[in-house]
VOPAGU-2260 file (C-alpha; in pm, 1 decimal, decimal comma):
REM VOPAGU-2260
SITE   aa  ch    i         X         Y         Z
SITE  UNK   A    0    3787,1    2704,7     806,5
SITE  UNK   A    1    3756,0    2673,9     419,4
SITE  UNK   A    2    3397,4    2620,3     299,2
SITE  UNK   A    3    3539,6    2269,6     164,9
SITE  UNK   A    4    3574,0    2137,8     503,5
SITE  UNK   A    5    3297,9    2155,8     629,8
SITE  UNK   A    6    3206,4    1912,0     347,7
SITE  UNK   A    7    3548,9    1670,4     428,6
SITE  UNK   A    8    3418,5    1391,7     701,5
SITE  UNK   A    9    3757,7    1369,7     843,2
SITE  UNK   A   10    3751,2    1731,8     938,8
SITE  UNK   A   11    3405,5    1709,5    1090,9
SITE  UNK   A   12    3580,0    1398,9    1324,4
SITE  UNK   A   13    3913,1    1615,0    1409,3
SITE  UNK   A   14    3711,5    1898,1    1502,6
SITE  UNK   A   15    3399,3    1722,1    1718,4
SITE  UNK   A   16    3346,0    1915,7    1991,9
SITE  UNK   A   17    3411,6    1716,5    2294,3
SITE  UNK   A   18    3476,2    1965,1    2620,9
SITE  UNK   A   19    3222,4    2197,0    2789,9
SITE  UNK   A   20    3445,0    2521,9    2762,3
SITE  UNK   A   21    3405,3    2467,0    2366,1
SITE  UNK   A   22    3038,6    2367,4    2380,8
SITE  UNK   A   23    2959,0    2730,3    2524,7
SITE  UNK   A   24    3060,2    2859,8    2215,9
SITE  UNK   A   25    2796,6    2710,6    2012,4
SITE  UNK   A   26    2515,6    2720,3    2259,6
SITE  UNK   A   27    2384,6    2896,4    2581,3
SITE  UNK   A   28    2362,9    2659,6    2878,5
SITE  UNK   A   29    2165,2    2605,0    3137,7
SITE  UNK   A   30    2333,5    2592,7    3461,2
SITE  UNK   A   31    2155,6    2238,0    3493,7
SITE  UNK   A   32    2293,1    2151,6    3141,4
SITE  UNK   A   33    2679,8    2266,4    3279,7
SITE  UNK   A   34    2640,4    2106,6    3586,9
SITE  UNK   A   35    2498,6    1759,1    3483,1
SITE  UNK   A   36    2781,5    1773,4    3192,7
SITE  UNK   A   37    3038,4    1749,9    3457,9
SITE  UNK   A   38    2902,4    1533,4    3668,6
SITE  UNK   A   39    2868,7    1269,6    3363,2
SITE  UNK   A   40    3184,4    1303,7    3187,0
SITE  UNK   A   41    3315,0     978,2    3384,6
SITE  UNK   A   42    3016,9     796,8    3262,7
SITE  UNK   A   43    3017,6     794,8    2910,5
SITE  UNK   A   44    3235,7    1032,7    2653,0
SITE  UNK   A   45    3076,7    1353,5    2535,5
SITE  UNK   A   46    3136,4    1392,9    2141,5
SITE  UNK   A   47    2955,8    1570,6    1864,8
SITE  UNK   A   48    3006,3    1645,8    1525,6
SITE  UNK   A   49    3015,9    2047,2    1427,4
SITE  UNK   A   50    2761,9    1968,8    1132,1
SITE  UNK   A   51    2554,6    1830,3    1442,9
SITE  UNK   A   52    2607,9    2107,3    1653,5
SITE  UNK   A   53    2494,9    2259,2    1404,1
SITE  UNK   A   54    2169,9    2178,9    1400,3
SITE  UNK   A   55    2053,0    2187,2    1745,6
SITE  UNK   A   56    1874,9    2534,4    1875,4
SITE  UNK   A   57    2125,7    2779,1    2044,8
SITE  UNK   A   58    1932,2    2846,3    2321,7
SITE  UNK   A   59    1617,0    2624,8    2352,6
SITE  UNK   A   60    1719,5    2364,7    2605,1
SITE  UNK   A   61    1435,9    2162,5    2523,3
SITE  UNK   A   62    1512,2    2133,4    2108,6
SITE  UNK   A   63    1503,5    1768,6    1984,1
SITE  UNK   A   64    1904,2    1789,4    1864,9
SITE  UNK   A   65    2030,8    1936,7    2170,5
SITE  UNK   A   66    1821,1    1673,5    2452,1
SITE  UNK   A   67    2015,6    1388,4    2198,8
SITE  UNK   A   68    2347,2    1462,9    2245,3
SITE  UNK   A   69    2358,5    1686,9    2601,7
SITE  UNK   A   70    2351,8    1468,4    2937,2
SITE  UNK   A   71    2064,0    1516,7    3143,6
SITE  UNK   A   72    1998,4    1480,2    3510,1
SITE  UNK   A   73    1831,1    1153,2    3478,1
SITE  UNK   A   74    2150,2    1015,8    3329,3
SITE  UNK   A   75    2286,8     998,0    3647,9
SITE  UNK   A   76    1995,7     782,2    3802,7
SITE  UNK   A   77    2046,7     405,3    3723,6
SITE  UNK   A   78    1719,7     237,9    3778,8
SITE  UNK   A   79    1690,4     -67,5    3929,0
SITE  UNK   A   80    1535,5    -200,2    3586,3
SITE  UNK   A   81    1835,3     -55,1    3419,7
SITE  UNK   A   82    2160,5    -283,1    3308,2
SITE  UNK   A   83    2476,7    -156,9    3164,3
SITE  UNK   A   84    2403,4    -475,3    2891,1
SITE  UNK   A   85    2007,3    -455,9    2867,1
SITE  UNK   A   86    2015,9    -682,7    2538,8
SITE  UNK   A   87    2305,6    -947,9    2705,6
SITE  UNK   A   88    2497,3    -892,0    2389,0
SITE  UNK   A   89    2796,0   -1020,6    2617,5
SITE  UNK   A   90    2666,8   -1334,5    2739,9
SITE  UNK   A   91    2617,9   -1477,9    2349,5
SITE  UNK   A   92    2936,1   -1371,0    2202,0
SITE  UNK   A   93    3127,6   -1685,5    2091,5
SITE  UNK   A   94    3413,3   -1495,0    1945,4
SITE  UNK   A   95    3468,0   -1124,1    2027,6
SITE  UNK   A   96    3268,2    -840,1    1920,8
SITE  UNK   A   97    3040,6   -1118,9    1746,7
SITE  UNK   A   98    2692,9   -1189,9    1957,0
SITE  UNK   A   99    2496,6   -1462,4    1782,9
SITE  UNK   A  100    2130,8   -1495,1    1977,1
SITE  UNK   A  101    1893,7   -1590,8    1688,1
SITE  UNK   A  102    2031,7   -1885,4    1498,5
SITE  UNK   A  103    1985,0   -1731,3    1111,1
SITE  UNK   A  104    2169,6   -1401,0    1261,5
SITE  UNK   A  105    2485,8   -1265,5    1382,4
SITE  UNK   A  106    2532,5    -892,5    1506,0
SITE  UNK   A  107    2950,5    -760,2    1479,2
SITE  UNK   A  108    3082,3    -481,8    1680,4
SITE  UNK   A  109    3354,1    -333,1    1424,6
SITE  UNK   A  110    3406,9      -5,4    1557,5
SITE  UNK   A  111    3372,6     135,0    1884,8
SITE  UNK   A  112    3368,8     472,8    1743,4
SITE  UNK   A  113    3046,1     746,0    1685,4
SITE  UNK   A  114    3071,4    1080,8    1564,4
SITE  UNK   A  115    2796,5    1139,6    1805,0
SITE  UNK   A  116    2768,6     970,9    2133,4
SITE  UNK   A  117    2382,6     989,3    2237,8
SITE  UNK   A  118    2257,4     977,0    2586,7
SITE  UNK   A  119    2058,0     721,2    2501,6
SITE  UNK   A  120    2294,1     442,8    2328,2
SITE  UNK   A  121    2228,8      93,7    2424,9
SITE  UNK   A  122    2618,7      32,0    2390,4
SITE  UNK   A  123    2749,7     318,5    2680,1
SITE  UNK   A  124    2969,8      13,0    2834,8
SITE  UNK   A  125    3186,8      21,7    2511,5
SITE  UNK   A  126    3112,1     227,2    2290,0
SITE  UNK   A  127    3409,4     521,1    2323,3
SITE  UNK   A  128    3624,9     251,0    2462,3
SITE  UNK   A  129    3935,1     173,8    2190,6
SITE  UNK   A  130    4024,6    -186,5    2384,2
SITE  UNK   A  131    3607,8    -315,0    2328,0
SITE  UNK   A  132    3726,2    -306,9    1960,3
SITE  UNK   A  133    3797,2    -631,3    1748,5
SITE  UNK   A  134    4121,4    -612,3    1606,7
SITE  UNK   A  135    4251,0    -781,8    1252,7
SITE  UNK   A  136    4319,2   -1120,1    1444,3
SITE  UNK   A  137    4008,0   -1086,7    1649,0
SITE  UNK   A  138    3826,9   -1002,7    1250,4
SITE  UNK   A  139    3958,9   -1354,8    1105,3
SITE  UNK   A  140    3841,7   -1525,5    1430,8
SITE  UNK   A  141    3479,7   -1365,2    1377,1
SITE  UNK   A  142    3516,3   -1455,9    1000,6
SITE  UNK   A  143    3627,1   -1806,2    1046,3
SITE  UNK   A  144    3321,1   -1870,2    1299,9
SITE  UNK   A  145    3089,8   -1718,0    1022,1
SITE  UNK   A  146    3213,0   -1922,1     791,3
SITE  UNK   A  147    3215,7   -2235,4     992,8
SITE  UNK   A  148    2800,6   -2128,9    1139,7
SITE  UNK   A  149    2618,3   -2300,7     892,3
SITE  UNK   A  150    2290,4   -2130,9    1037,9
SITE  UNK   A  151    2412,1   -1809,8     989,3
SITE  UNK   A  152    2189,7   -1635,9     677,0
SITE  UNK   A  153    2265,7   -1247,7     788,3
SITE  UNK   A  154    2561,2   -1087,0     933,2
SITE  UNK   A  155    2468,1    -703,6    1065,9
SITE  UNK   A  156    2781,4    -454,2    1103,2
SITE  UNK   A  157    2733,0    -276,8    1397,0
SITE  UNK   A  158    2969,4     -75,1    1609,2
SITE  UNK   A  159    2978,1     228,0    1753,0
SITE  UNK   A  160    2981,6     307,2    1373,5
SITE  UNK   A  161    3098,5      89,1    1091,4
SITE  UNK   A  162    3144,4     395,4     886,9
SITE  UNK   A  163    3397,2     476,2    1100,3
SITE  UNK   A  164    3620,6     224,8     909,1
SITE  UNK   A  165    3828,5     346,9     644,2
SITE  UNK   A  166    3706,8     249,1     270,2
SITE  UNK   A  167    3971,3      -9,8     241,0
SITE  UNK   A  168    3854,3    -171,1     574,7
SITE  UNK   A  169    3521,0    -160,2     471,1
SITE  UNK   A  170    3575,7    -303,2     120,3
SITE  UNK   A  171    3746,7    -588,6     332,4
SITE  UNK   A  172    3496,0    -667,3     520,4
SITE  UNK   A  173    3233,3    -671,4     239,9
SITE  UNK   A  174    3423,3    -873,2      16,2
SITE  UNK   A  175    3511,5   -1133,7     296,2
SITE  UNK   A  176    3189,2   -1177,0     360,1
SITE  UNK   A  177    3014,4   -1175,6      24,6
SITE  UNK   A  178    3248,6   -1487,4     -38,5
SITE  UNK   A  179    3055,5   -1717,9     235,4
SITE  UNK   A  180    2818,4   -1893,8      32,3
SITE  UNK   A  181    2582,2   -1992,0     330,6
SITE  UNK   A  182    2535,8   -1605,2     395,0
SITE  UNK   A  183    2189,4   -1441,4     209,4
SITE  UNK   A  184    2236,1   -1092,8     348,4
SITE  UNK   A  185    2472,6    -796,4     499,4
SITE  UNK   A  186    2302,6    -497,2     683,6
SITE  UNK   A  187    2491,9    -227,6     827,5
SITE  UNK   A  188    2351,0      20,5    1093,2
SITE  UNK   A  189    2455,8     333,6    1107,0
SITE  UNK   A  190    2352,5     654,6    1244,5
SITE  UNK   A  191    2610,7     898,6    1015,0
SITE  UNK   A  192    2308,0     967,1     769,1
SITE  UNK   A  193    2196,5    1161,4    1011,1
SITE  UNK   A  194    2559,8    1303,0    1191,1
SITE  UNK   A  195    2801,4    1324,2     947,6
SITE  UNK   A  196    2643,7    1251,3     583,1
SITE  UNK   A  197    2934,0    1378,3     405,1
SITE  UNK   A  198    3121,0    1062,2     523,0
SITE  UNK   A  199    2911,4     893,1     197,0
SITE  UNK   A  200    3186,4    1008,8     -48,1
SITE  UNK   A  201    3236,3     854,2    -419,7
SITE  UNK   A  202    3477,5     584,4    -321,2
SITE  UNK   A  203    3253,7     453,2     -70,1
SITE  UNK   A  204    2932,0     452,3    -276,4
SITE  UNK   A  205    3143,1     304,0    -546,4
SITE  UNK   A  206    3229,6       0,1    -277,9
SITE  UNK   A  207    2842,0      -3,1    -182,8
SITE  UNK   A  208    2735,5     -67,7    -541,3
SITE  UNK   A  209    3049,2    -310,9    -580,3
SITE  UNK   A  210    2859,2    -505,7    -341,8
SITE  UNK   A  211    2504,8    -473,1    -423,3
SITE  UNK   A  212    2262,2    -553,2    -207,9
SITE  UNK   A  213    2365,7    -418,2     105,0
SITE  UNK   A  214    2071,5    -343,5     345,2
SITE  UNK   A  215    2159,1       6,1     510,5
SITE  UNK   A  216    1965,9      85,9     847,2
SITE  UNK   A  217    1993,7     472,4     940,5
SITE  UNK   A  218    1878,8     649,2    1242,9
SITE  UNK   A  219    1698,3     944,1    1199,3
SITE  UNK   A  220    1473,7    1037,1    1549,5
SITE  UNK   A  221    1333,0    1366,7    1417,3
SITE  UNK   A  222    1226,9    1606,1    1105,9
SITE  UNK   A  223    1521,3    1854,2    1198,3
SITE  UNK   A  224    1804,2    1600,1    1128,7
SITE  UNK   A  225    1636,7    1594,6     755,4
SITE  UNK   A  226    1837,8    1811,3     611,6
SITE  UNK   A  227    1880,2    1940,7     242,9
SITE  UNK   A  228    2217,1    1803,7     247,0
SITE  UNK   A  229    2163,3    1490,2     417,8
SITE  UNK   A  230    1836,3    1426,0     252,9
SITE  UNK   A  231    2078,7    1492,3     -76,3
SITE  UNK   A  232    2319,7    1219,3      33,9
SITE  UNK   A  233    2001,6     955,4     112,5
SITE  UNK   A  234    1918,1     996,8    -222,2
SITE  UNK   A  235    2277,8     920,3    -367,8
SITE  UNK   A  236    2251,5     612,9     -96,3
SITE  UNK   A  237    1974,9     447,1    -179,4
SITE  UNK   A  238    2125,4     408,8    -572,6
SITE  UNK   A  239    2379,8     201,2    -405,7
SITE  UNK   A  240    2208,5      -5,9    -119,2
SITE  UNK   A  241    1871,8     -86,6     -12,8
SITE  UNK   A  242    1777,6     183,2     283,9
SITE  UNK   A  243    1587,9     163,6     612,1
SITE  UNK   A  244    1530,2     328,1     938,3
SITE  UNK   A  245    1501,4     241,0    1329,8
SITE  UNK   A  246    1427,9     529,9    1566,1
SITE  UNK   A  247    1360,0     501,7    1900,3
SITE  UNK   A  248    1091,4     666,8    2088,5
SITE  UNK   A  249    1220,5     943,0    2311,8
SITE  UNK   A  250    1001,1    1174,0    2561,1
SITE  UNK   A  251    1045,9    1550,2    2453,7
SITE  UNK   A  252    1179,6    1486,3    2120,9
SITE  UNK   A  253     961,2    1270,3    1931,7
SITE  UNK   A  254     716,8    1141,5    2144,1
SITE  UNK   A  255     388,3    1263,5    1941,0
SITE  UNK   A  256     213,2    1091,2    1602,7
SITE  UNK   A  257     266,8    1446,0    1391,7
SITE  UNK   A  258     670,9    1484,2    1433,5
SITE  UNK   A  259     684,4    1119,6    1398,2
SITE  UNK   A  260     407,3    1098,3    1098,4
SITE  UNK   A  261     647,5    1408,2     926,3
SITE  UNK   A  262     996,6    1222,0    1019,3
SITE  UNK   A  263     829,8     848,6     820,5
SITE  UNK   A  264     689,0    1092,2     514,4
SITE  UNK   A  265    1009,8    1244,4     462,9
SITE  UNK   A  266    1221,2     946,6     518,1
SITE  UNK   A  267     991,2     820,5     239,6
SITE  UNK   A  268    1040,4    1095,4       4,0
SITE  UNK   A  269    1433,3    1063,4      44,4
SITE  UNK   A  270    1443,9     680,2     -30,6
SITE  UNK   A  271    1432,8     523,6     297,5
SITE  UNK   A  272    1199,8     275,1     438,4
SITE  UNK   A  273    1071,8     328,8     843,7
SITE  UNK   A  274    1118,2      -7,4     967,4
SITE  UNK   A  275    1152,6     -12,6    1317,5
SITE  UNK   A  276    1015,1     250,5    1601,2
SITE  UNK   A  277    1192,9     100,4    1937,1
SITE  UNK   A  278    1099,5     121,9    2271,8
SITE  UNK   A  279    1376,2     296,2    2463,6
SITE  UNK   A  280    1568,8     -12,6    2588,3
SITE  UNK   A  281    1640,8       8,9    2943,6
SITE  UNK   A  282    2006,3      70,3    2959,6
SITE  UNK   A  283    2177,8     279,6    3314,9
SITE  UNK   A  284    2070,2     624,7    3263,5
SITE  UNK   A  285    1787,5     581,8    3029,0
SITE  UNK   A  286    1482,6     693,9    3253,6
SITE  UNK   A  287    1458,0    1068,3    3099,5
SITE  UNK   A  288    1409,4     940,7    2770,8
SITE  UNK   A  289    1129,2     694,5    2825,8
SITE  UNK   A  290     795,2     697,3    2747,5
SITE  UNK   A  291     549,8     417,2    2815,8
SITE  UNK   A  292     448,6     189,9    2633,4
SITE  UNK   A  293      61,8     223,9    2689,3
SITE  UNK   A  294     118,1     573,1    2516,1
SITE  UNK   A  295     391,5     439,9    2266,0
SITE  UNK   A  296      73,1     212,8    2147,1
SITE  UNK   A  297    -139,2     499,3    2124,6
SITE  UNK   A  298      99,6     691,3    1896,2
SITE  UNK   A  299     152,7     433,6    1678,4
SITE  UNK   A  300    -228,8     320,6    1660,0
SITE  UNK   A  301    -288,1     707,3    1575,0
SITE  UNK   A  302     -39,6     662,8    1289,6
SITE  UNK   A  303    -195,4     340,2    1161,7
SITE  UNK   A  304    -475,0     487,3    1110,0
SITE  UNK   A  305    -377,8     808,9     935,7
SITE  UNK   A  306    -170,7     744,4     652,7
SITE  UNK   A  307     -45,3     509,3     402,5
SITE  UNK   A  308      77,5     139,0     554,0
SITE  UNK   A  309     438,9     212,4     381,3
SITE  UNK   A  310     504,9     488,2     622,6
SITE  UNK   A  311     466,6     263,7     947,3
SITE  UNK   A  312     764,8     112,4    1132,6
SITE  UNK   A  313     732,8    -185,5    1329,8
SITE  UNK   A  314     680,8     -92,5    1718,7
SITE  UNK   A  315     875,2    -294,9    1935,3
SITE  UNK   A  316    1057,8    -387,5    2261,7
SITE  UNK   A  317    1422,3    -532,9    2226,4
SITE  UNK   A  318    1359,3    -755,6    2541,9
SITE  UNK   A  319    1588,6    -686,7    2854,0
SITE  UNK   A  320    1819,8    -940,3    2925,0
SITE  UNK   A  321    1834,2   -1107,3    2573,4
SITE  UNK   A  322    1451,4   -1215,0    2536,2
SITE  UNK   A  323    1491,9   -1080,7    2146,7
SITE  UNK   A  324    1281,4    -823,3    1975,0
SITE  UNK   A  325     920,9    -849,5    2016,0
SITE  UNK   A  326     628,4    -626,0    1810,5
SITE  UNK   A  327     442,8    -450,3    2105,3
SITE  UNK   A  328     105,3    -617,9    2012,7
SITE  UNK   A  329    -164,1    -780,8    2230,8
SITE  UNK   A  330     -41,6   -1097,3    2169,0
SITE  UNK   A  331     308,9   -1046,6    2301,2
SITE  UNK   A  332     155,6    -846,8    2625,2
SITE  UNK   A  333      27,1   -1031,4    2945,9
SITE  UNK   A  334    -133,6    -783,0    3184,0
SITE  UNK   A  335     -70,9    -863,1    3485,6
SITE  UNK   A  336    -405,1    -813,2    3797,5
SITE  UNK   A  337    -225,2    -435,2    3870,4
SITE  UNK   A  338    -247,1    -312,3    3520,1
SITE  UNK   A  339     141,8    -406,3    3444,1
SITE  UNK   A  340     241,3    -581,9    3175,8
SITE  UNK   A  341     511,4    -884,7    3110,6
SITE  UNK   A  342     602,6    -959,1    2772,9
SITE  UNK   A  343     591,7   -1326,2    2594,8
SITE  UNK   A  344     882,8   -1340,3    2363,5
SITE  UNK   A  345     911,7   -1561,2    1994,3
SITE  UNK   A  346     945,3   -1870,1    2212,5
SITE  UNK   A  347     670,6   -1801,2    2467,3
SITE  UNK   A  348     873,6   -1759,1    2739,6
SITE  UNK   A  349     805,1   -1448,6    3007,9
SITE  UNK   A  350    1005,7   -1129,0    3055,2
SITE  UNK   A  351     951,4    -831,4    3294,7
SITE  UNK   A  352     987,8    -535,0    3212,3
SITE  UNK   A  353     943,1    -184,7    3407,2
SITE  UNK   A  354     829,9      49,8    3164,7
């Protein structure tokens, strides 16, 4: 390998690692870790980026990189809470890959491609999948609808990854959309800030500023993933878009007020706003990565009170079975005579929920 591929994005995404006998070259597994690898390969694809890899711990099975991207035994435990579409992204999709649940708002699966595939994604029934994908007819259908949605103030490219998408594609969709008058905003979430930063090259920034403002949403879940180099490439970003950040709370990796008090600071510091900490939605497979919500409170309370209101992300609870996004605040919590809770959603009505 030349030292300038490591820095080329497409060579990071030719060479993910993506089999176990090439995995135990970069790290020493627990016979757990092998055996639970195996046993969920037919349950969701197994991909990660070598700049990734990179920076998990060789031989700590509990570091923070490693529990994101390795299966664990309690992936293989669906929970009678637990749906393979927890949000019902599928049951309010008028056009395909386009689910349209709050009326200013639209949410468009471009890509069904990561350069990391973590345990925890919300998307595990399609995400990996090349037939979930929206082709170019499928794109003008979705753009036609857009255009047609009066209603419809923000359109959020979603995926897998957008960044996936060539320049050219992405330029595409930009322009396309910037030409709807009705439309006040584009977001685009993306978690290769954080897995493959050197995809940010000069052509795309170029397109990013073409288009100015584009709201960016990264996912960063812990200090670690910080790096020089990506922090480097946050900075370039946020000259040429508007930056945020969801993470979601996950036991063992950033479950505490000081790792996630250190991930907001820096995420500061490198141009990026914390906007949203989410409750691990409840998705097959999820259980390992939970932590309740009682103590999700109490970690965010401790942060409140300990440093600067700019550093605080929204808690909240994407409601199971298409309820919406709530903030997890007294107001939205009924507690029910045995100390559980049900949530009351923007419209008042009830959800359950089991963590």
């Amino acid at each position: 390998m030349k030292d300038s591929d490591w820095f080329d994005w497409k060579w990071q995404m030719r060479n993910r690692v993506e089999k176990l006998e090439f995995l135990n070259a970069h790290l020493v597994l627990s016979e757990e870790e092998k055996s639970v690898f195996v046993q969920a390969e037919n349950q969701f694809s197994f991909s990660v980026t070598p700049y990734y890899l990179s920076l998990a711990d060789p031989v700590d099975v509990k570091c923070p990189i490693r529990l994101q991207f390795l299966p664990r035994q309690g992936e293989l435990l669906h929970k009678p809470n637990e749906t393979q579409d927890p949000l019902a992204e599928e049951d309010h999709m008028p056009v395909k890959g386009l689910t349209h649940r709050y009326p200013d708002r639209a949410i468009w699966y471009i890509s069904h491609t990561c350069a990391v595939y973590c345990r925890f994604c919300t998307r595990k029934r399609k995400v990996s999948n090349p037939k979930e994908t929206p082709n170019k007819n499928e794109w003008e259908l979705a753009l036609d609808y857009i255009e047609s949605t009066k209603e419809l103030k923000e359109i959020i490219l979603s995926g897998g990854d957008p960044f996936s998408l060539s320049n050219g594609q992405i330029e595409f969709l930009l322009g396309s959309l910037r030409q709807i008058p009705h439309l006040n905003q584009i977001r685009i979430h993306t978690r290769y800030p954080v897995t493959l930063p050197m995809r940010f090259d000069d052509e795309l920034f170029e397109i990013l500023g073409k288009y100015f403002p584009i709201y960016i949403v990264t996912h960063f879940n812990h200090p670690v993933e910080l790096t020089e180099y990506a922090t480097s490439q946050l900075l370039r970003l946020a000259r040429h878009s508007i930056l945020l950040n969801q993470s979601v709370l996950l036991r063992g990796i950033n479950d505490s007020a000081e790792i996630l008090g250190e991930l907001h600071s820096r995420l500061i510091k490198s141009g990026v706003r914390p906007y949203y900490l989410h409750q691990c939605d409840e998705v097959f497979g999820s259980s390992d990565f939970v932590v309740p919500i009682e103590e999700g409170i109490g970690i965010w309370k401790t942060l409140r009170g300990r440093t600067s209101g700019i550093n605080i992300p929204l808690y909240v609870k994407d409601l199971t079975g298409g309820g919406g996004k709530i903030p997890l605040f007294p107001q939205y919590l009924v507690e029910r005579k045995d100390k559980s809770y049900v949530f009351r959603n923007y419209k008042g009505e009830l959800f359950d929920v089991e963590h």
